[in-house]
C-alpha positions in Angstrom: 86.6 -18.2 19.8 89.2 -19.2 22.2 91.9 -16.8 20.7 88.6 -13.7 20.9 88.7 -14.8 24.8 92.2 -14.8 25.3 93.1 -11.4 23.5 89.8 -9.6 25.8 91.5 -11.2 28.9 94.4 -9.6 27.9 93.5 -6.3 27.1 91.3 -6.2 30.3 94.1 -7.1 32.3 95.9 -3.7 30.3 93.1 -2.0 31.1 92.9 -3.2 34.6 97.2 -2.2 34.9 96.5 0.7 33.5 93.7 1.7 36.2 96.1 0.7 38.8 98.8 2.9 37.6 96.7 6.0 37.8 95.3 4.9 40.9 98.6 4.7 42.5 99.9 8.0 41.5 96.6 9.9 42.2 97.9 12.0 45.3 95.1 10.9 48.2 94.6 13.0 51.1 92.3 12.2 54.1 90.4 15.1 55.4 89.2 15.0 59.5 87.0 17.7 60.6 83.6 18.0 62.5 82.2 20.4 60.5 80.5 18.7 57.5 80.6 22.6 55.8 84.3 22.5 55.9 84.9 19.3 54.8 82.8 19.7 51.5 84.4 22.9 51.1 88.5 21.7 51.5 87.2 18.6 49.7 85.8 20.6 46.6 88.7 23.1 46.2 91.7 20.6 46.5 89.6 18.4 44.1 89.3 21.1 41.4 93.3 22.8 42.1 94.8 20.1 41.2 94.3 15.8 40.8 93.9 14.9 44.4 91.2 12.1 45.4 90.5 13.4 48.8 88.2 11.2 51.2 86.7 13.0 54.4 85.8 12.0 58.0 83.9 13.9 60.9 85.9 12.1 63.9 88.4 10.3 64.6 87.0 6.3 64.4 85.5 7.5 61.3 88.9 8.5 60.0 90.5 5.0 61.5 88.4 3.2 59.9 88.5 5.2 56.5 92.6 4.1 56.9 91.4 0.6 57.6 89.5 0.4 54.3 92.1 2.3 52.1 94.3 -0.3 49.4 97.2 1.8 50.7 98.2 4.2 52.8 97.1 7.8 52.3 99.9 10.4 51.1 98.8 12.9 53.3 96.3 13.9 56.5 94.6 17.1 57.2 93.4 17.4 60.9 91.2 19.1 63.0 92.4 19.5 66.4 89.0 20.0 68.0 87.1 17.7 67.8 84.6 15.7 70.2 85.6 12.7 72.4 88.7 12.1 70.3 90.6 15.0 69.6 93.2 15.8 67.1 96.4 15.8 69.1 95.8 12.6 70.5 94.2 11.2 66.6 97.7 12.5 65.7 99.3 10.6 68.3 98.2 7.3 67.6 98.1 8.0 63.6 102.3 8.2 64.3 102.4 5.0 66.2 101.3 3.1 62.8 104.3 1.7 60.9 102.5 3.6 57.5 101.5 7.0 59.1 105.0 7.9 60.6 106.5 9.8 58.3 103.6 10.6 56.4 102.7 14.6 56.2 99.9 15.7 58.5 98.9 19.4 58.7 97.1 20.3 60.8 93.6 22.8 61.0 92.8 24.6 63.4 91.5 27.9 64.5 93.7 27.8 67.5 96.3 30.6 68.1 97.5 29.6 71.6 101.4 28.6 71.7 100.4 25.9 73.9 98.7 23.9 70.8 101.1 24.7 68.0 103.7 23.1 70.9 101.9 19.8 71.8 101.1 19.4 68.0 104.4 19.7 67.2 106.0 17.3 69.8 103.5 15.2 68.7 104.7 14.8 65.1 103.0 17.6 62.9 104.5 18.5 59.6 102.6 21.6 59.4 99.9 24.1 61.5 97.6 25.3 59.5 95.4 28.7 60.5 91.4 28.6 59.5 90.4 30.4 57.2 92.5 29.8 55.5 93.8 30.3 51.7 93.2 27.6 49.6 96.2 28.6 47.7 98.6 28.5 50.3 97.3 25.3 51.6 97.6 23.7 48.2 101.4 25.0 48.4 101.8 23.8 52.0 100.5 20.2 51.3 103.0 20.0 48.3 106.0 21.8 50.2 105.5 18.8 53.3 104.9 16.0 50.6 108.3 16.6 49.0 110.4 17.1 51.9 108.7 14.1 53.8 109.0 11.8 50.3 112.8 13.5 50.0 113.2 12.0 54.0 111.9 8.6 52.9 114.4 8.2 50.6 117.2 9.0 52.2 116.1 6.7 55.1 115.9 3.9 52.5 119.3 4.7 50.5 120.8 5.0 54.4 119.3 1.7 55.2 120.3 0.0 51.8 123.9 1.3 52.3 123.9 -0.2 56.1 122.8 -3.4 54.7 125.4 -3.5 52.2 127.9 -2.2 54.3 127.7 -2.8 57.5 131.0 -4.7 57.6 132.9 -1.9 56.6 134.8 0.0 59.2 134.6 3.2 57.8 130.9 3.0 57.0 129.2 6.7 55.9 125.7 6.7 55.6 125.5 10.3 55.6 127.4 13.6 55.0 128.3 15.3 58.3 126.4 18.3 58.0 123.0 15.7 57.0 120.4 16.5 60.1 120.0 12.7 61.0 117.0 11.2 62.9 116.9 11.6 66.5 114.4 9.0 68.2 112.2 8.8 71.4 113.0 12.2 72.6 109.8 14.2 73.3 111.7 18.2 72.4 113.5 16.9 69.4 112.0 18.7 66.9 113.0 16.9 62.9 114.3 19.3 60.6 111.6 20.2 58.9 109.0 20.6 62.0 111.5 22.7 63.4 111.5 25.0 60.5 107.4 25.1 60.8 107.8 25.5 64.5 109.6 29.2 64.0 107.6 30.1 61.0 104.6 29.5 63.2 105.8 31.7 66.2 107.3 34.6 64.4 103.5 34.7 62.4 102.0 35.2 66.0 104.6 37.4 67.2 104.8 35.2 70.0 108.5 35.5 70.2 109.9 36.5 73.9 112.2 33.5 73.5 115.6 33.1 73.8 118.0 30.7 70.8 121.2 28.8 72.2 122.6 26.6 69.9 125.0 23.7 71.5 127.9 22.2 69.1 129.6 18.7 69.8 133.4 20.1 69.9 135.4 19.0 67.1 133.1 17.5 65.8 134.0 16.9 62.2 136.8 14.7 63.7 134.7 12.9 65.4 132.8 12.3 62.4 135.8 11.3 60.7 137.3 8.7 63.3 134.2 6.9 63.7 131.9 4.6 61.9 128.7 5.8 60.9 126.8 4.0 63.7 129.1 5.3 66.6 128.5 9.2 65.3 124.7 8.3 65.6 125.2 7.2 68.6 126.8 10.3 69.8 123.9 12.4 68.6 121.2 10.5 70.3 123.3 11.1 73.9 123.7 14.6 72.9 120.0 15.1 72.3 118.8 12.5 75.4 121.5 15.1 77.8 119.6 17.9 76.4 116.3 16.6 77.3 117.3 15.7 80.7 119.0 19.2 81.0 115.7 21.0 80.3 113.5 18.9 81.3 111.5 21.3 83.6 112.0 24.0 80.5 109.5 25.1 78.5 111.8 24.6 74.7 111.7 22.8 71.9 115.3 22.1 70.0 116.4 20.2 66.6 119.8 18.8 65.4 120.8 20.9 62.7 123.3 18.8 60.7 127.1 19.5 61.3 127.3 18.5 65.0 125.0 21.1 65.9 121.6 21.8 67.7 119.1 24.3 68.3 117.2 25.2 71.1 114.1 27.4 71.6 113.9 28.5 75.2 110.1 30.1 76.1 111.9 30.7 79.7 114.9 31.9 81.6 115.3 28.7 82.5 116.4 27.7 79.3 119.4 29.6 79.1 120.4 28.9 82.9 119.9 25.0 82.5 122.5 25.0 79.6 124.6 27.5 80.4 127.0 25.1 82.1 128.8 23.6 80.1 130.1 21.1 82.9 127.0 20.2 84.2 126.0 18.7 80.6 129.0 17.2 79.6 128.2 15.6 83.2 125.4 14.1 81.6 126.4 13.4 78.2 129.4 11.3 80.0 127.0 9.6 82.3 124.8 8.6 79.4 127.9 7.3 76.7 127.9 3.4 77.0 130.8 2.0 78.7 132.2 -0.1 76.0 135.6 -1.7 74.8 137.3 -0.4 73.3 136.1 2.5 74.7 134.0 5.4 72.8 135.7 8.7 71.5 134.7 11.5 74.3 131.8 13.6 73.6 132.0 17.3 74.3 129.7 19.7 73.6 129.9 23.5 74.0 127.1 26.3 74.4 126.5 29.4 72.5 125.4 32.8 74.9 121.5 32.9 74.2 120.4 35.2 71.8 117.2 37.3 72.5 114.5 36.5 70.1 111.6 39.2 71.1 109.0 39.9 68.2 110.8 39.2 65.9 109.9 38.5 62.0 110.8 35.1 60.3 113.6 36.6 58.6 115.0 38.2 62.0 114.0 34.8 63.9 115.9 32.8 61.1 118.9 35.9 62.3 119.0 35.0 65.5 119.2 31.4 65.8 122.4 32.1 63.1 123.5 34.3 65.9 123.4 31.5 68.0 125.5 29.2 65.7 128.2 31.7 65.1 128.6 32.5 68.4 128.9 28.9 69.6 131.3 28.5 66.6 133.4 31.2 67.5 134.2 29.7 70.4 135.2 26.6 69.3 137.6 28.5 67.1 139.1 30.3 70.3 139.7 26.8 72.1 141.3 25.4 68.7 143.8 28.2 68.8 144.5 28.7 72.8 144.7 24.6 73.7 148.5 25.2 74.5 147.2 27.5 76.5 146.8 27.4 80.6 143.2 26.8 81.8 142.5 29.7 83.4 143.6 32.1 80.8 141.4 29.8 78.3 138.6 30.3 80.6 139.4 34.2 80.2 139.8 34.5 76.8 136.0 32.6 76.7 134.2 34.9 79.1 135.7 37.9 77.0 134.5 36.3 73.8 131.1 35.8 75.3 131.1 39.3 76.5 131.5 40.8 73.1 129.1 38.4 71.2 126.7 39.5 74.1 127.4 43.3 73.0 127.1 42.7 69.6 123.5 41.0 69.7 122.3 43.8 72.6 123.7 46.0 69.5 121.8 44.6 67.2 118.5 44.0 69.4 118.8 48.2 70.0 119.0 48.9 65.9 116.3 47.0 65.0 113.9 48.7 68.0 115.0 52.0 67.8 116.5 52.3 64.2 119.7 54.0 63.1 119.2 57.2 63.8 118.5 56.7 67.6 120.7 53.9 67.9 123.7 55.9 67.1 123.0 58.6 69.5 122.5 56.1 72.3 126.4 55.5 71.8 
């Protein structure tokens, strides 16, 4: 009788694993809307796509305390951004200040078109902006696209933190590659890669473009890389990104760091393009902002790219011109690595020509695609 008990235990406790297992690689999604119609309906069509157990909420302490109650964290959040008392943006806010939802994907949904939302959502930590109605399809697709690239994220953060662990003695210490777009922290119009990526996609689908792309480059920077530990190179990012803030902060823009010493910003203004357009002025900043340290910190330089129109433009031509941008600024880093024997002023020279004829060849460009060939070459 005893052996009877001890062999059902057993395979209860197999059956009981066996639950668990499933459990945790069922893909759950919490669902936040105030519309009971739409709920049932996102709830139904995920649940018959594909295996996702999808739990629902009609405000926001409904959804907190849906979180309280889950056995683990859910994998992803869909979210209404208006909503009563509580809305969305500010759900999304403090969903990002908890140690398990900050990386975590949340789209969200929203009948909403105005720039002004698909910015604050953004800057608040969105993966993804979502359009109702919407396809079911393409949301299915969306919600799998985020969920990779944030899971991909997570695990480089861990193998990055594992390394430091192991490491962190080592002078030479690489964590990352150099052109790996690290994390930039507690600066409001750093965009991650990712959200970045959404960010345009969502302005080019409004044709909301009548921005302007400028793409800033820390000079030499794959020395810099080089010389330093994996820390200090960090370091040098976050005082790039904090002088950009400070440059702009009275812009309206948004800007990421790109990987490879590089960052792009998206100025909605004139302003944009006037607050970085000195070069001296935020190298003034980035200087003030390096820690004064022995022995003391390689100097951080950065230089800035003409900005490059970006006016209706499609994804593909959007995507165009902030590779304008990059080029440009990279083509005059090239110039400086080949005149620095040179005097100052004829330097200086030689950089306002360059940035006369990358100026000419975007207005070029800008003309083709407005007027098309034909036109465009009698214009000449």
């Amino acid at each position: 009788m005893t052996n009877l008990i001890s062999a059902s235990d057993r395979f209860q406790r197999k059956l009981d694993d066996r639950a668990n297992k499933i459990m945790a690689s069922t893909f759950r999604i919490l669902v936040v809307d105030d519309e009971p119609s739409i709920l049932e309906l996102v709830k139904t069509a995920l649940e018959t796509l594909d295996d996702y157990n999808v739990s629902t909420a009609t405000n926001a302490i409904a959804a907190l305390e849906e979180i309280r109650r889950a056995e683990r964290p859910f994998d992803c959040i869909l979210l209404d951004i208006q909503m009563p008392e509580t809305d969305g943006i500010e759900l999304l806010r403090g969903l990002r200040s908890l140690p398990d939802y900050a990386d975590i994907p949340i789209l969200m949904l929203t009948a909403m078109s105005d720039r002004s939302y698909i910015d604050e959502a953004f800057k608040e930590g969105a993966t993804d902006y979502v359009n109702k109605p919407f396809d079911f399809l393409e949301l299915r697709s969306r919600i799998k696209c985020a969920h990779q690239l944030v899971d991909e994220r997570r695990k480089t953060e861990l193998s990055q933190k594992c390394a430091y662990q192991l490491q962190q003695k080592m002078k030479r210490n690489k964590q990352f590659n150099f052109d790996d777009p690290i994390s930039v922290s507690d600066v409001d119009k750093h965009l991650r890669y990712l959200e970045f990526d959404n960010y345009v996609t969502q302005l080019a689908r409004r044709k909301l473009f009548n921005s302007q792309s400028i793409a800033i480059k820390i000079q030499d920077a794959q020395l810099l890389y080089e010389k330093q530990d994996c820390d200090s190179f960090r370091n040098a990012i976050q005082t790039v990104a904090e002088s950009i803030q400070l440059a702009t902060h009275k812009v309206d823009c948004v800007f990421s760091y790109r990987g490879g010493g590089i960052f792009l910003v998206i100025s909605h203004d004139a302003k944009g393009a006037e607050a970085l357009s000195c070069e001296k002025n935020l190298n003034t900043l980035i200087q003030e902002r390096t820690p004064h340290q022995q022995p003391a910190p390689e100097p951080i330089n950065v230089l800035v790219s003409n900005s490059v129109p970006m006016r209706g433009l499609s994804r593909s031509a959007a995507a165009t011109a902030l590779q304008d941008a990059i080029s440009n600024v990279n083509e005059l880093e090239l110039a400086l690595q080949k005149d620095q024997d040179t005097q100052t002023g004829t330097m200086h020279d030689h950089r306002q020509d360059l940035r006369k004829q990358t100026r000419k060849r975007v207005y070029e460009r800008v003309l083709f695609e407005l007027f098309g060939e034909e036109n465009y070459l009698n214009m000449r």
